[in-house]
C-alpha positions in Angstrom: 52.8 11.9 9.5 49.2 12.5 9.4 47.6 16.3 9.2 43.6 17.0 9.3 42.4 19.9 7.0 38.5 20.8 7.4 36.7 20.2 3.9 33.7 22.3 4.5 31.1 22.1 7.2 31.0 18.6 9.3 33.8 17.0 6.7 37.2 16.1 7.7 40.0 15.0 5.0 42.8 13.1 6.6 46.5 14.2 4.5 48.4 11.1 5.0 52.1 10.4 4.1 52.0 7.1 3.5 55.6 6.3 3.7 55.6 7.6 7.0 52.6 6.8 9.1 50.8 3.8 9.7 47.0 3.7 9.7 47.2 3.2 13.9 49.3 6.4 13.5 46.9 8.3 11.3 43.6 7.4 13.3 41.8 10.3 15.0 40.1 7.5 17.1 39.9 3.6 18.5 37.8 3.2 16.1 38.4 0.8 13.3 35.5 3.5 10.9 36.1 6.6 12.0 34.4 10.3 10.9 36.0 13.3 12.8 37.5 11.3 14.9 34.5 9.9 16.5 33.0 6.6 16.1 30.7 5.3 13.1 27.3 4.2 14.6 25.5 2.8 11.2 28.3 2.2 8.0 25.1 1.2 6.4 23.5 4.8 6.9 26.5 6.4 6.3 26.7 4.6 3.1 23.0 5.4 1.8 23.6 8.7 2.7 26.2 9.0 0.5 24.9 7.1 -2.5 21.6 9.4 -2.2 24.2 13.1 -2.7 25.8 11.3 -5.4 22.2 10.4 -7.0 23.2 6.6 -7.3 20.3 4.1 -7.4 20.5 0.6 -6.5 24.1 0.6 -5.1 24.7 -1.7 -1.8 27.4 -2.4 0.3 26.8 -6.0 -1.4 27.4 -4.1 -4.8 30.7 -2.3 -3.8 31.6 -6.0 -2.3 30.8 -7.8 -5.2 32.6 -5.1 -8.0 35.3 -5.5 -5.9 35.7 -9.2 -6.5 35.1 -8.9 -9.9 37.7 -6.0 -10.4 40.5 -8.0 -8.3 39.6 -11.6 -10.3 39.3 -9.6 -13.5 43.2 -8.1 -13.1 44.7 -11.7 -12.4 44.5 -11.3 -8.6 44.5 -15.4 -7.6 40.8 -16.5 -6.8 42.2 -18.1 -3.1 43.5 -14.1 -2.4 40.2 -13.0 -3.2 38.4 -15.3 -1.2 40.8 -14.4 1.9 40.0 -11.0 1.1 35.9 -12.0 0.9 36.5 -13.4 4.3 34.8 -16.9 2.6 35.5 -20.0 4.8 36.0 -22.0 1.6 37.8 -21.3 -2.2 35.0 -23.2 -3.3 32.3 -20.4 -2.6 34.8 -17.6 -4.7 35.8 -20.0 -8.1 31.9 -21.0 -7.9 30.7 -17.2 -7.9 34.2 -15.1 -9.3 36.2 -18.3 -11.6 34.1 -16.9 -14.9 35.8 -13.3 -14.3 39.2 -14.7 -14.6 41.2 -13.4 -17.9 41.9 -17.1 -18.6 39.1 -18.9 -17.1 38.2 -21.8 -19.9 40.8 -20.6 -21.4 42.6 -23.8 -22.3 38.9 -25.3 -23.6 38.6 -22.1 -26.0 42.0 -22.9 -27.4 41.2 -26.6 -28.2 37.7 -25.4 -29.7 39.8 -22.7 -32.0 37.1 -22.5 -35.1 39.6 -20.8 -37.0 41.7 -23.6 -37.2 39.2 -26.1 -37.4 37.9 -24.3 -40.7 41.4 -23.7 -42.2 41.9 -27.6 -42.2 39.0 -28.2 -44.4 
């Protein structure tokens, strides 16, 4: 199941065998965000701290959020999965701000505007 090795002073690395435990079975806590098996008071400090040791500028939650998107959209995950992933109330929202990510957005109006083929049949 689930085994806790220390990874230096005030870090905790959770070895999880996924075909066995569950992540109810692997929590340390109630908590939904855990660290050391106590409760996350600020996942937005948390966060900043750890984009400030790893020297990243201008990184948000919003930005991890939004790359996200973008990755799952850009690797043919269906835009009405993403949005249910997004936690958007309406499909609309993610074609309007993810559809030009897709592999084949306008895909079908490229293919009608093929140049190559228009300048062969000169």
């Amino acid at each position: 199941m689930a085994t806790s090795s220390h990874g230096g002073p005030g870090r905790l690395r959770l070895l999880i065998d996924t075909t066995d435990a569950t992540a109810q079975e692997a929590a340390l806590s109630d908590c939904v965000i855990e660290y050391a098996g106590g409760k996350v008071r600020s996942i937005r400090k948390g966060f900043e701290a750890a984009c400030r040791r790893a020297k990243l500028d201008n990184v948000t939650l919003h930005t991890i959020r939004h790359s996200s998107a973008v990755a799952m959209v850009s690797n043919g995950v269906p835009l009405e999965t993403v949005a249910q992933c997004l936690g958007h109330s309406n499909v609309a929202i993610t074609y309007q701000t993810y559809a030009r990510f897709a592999p084949d957005h306008l895909q079908d109006a490229a293919e009608i505007l093929d140049f190559v083929q228009i300048r062969e049949a000169r």
